[in-house]
C-alpha positions, -999 to 999 in steps of 0.1 A, spaced: 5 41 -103 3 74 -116 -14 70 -150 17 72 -171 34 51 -200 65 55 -195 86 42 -229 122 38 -232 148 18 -245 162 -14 -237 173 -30 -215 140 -29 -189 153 -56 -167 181 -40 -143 207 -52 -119 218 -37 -90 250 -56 -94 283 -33 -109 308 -36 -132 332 -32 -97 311 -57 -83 320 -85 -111 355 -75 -110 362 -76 -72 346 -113 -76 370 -118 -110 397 -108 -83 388 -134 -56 387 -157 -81 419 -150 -95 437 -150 -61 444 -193 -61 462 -191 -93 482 -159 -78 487 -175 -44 501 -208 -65 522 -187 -91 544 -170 -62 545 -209 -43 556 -220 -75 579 -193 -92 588 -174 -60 591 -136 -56 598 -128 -90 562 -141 -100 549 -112 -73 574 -89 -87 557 -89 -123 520 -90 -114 525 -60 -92 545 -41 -122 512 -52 -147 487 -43 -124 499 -10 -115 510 2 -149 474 -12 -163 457 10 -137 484 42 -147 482 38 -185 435 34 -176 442 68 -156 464 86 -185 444 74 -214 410 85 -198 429 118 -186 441 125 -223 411 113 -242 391 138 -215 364 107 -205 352 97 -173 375 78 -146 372 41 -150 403 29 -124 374 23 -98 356 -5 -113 387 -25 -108 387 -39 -149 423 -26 -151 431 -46 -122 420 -77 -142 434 -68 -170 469 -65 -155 465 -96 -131 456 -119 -166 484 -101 -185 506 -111 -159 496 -148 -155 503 -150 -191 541 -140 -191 570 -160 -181 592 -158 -147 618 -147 -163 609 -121 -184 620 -86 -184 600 -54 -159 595 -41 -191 580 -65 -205 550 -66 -181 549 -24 -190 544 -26 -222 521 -51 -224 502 -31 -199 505 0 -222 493 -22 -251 463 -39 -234 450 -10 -219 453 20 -245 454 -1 -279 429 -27 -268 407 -12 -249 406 27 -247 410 36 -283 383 15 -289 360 36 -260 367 18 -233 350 -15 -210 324 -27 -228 336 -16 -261 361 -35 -268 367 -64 -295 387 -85 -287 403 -92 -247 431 -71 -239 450 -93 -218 455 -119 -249 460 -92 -277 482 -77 -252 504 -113 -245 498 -123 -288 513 -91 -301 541 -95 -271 549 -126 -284 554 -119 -319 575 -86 -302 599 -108 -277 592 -143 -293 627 -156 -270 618 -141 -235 580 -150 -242 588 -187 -250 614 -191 -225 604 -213 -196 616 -214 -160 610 -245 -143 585 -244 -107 614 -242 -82 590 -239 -47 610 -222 -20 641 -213 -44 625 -181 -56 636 -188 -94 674 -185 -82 695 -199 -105 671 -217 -125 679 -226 -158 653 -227 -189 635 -258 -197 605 -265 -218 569 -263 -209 546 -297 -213 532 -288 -245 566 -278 -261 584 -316 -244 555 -331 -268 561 -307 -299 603 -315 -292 588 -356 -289 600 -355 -255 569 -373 -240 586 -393 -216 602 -361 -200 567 -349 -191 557 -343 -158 539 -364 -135 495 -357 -141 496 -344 -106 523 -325 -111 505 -309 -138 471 -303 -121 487 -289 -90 510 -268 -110 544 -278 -101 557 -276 -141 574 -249 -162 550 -225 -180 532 -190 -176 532 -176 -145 488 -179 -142 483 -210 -164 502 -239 -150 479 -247 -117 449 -257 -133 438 -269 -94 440 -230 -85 418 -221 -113 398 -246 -114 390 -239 -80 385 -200 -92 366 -211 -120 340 -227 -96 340 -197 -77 327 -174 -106 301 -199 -115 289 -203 -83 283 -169 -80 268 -164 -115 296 -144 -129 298 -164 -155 277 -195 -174 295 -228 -170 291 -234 -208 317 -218 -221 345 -235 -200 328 -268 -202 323 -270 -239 356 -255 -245 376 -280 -223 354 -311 -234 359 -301 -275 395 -305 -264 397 -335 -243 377 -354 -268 397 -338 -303 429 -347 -284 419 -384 -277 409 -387 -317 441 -372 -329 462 -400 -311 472 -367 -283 466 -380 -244 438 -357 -235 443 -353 -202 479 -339 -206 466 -321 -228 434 -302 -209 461 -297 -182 485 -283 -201 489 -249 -217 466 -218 -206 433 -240 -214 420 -237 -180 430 -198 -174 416 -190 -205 387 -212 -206 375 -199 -170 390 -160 -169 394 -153 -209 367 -168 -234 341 -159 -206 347 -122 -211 316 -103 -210 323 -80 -240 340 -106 -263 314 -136 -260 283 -146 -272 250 -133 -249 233 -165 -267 226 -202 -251 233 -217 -285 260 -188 -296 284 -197 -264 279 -239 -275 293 -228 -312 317 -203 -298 336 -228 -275 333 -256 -297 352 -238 -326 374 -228 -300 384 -263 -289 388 -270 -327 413 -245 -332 433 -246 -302 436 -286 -304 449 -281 -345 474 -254 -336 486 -279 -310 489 -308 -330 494 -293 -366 511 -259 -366 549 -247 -351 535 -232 -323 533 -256 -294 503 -239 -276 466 -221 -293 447 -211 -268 452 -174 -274 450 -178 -310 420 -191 -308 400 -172 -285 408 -138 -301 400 -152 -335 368 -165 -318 360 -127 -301 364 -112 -338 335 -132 -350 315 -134 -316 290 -103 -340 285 -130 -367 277 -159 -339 255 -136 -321 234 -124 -356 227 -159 -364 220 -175 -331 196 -146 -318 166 -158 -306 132 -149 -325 113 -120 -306 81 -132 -288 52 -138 -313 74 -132 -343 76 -155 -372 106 -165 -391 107 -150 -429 109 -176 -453 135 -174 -474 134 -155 -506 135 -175 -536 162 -170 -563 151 -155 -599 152 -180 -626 
C-alpha cells in the first residue's frame, strides 16, 4: 500500500474476460445449428452464411474506416452478427439478400448508433424485420430439409407455424422431426436439438444467465397450452429457441437486473405466443424481442436494485 485513495468511476469490479472472448464462445456455440443447417439444407445453407459473415465483417471495416473510429473486426461481433443474420434467412433466398441485410445490421443498427455496446436494439433481428417487410415473398418462402439433396429441385412448402396458421395441423411434422430439425424453415432456427445443445454451452460457461431462455420458453409453452395451441409444437417451432438462447440474451439489448430479465422474458413470451395465435403473421419471435430491447431502459429504471444502506423515498403525496 502506498498511502493513496485512489477514486474513480465505476465499474471497480473487472474481468479479464474480452468482448473477443464471449464471441469466440457465441461462435462455438453457434456451430451445432450451422453444422445441422448445411445437413439439412445442403450447400446453399453454407453458401449464404459465408456471404453474411463476410460482408458483416466488410460493411464493420468500411463503416469504422469512414466514420474514422477504432477497428472493431477483431472482437469477432461482426462474425455473430452475420452468422445469426444468416440462420434467420431462408435456403432459397437470393446472395443479395444475405448483403444487404449485412449492410443494414451492421451500419444502420449498430455503427450509426457508435458501435458494440451501443446499440438498441440487435442487429441481426432489425436486420431480418426490416428484410422482411423489404422481400416479404423470398423471406416467407420455405424450402423443405432435403439431407443429401443439397436443396436441388426442391419445391416451396410451408413451415410448422404457417401449416397451423393455413389449419393444416395434420400435415405437421413428426415432434422429432421438429426437435432434430428435419422441417422447412430458417436456415438457424429449425434444429432446436443443435441449439439447445449451444444454448447449454453458453450457460455452462457463464456467457449468459439461463433466465432469460427459460422464462421466455416456459411463458410460451404454458400461454400456448391455455390458448387451445399444442405447446410443444409450438416451443419447437419457429426461431423460439435461436432467439431465446442467441438473441434476447444479447448483452446490450437486455436487462443487467435478476427481476428485469424475469419481466423482460415473460412479456416476451406474451407477445410472441399472441402474434402466433391472433395476428396474420404466423411467427413473433422477432417482433417481440426488438419491441422488448426498446424498452429494456424502462425495465432496467424500475427494477434497479436500491444502493447499499439507501432507503426508498416515499412517495410524494398529491395536492388537494
Amino acid at each position: 500500500m502506498d498511502g493513496k485513495l485512489i477514486v474513480s468511476s465505476s465499474p471497480h469490479i473487472t474481468s479479464k474476460t474480452k468482448t473477443k472472448d464471449l464471441m469466440r464462445d457465441v461462435i462455438i456455440a453457434l456451430c451445432p445449428a450451422l453444422i445441422a443447417s448445411i445437413i439439412f439444407f445442403g450447400y446453399r445453407a453454407l453458401v449464404i452464411e459465408i456471404v453474411s459473415v463476410a460482408c458483416s465483417v466488410f460493411f464493420e471495416y468500411i463503416s469504422r474506416r469512414i466514420m474514422k473510429r477504432e477497428q472493431t473486426i477483431g472482437d469477432l461481433s461482426a462474425v455473430v452478427t452475420g452468422l445469426l443474420l444468416a440462420f434467420n434467412l431462408p435456403a432459397g433466398v437470393p446472395i443479395y439478400v444475405p448483403i444487404i441485410g449485412a449492410g443494414v445490421a451492421i451500419i444502420v443498427a449498430k455503427q450509426m448508433f457508435g458501435g458494440i455496446g451501443q446499440n438498441f436494439v440487435n442487429p441481426a433481428l432489425f436486420a431480418r424485420i426490416v428484410l422482411m417487410n423489404s422481400f416479404p415473398v423470398l423471406m416467407t418462402t420455405w424450402y423443405p430439409a432435403t439431407p443429401g439433396n443439397f436443396l436441388g429441385d426442391a419445391t416451396a412448402t410451408a413451415s410448422p407455424l404457417g401449416l397451423i396458421a393455413q389449419g393444416a395441423v395434420d400435415k405437421l411434422p413428426s415432434t422429432l422431426d421438429m426437435f432434430l430439425g428435419n422441417t422447412a424453415g430458417c436456415l438457424g432456427e429449425t434444429s432446436a436439438l443443435a441449439l439447445l445443445i449451444g444454448g447449454i454451452y453458453l450457460i455452462c460457461r457463464r456467457v449468459i444467465s439461463a433466465t432469460i431462455p427459460c422464462v421466455y420458453i416456459a411463458t410460451v409453452f404454458v400461454l400456448s397450452a391455455i390458448l387451445g395451441q399444442n405447446p410443444v409444437v409450438q416451443i419447437l417451432s419457429g426461431g423460439l429457441f435461436i432467439g431465446a438462447f442467441f438473441m434476447a440474451t444479447d448483452y446490450v439489448t437486455s436487462p443487467l437486473t435478476n427481476k428485469g430479465k424475469v419481466i423482460y422474458a415473460f412479456v416476451m413470451g406474451v407477445i410472441t405466443v399472441l402474434i402466433r395465435v391472433f395476428a396474420s403473421l404466423p411467427e413473433g419471435v422477432s417482433y417481440s424481442i426488438v419491441l422488448m430491447n426498446i424498452i429494456v431502459p424502462l425495465i432496467e429504471r424500475k427494477t434497479i436494485p436500491l444502493p447499499f444502506g439507501a432507503v426508498k423515498e416515499p412517495k410524494k403525496k398529491e395536492a388537494k
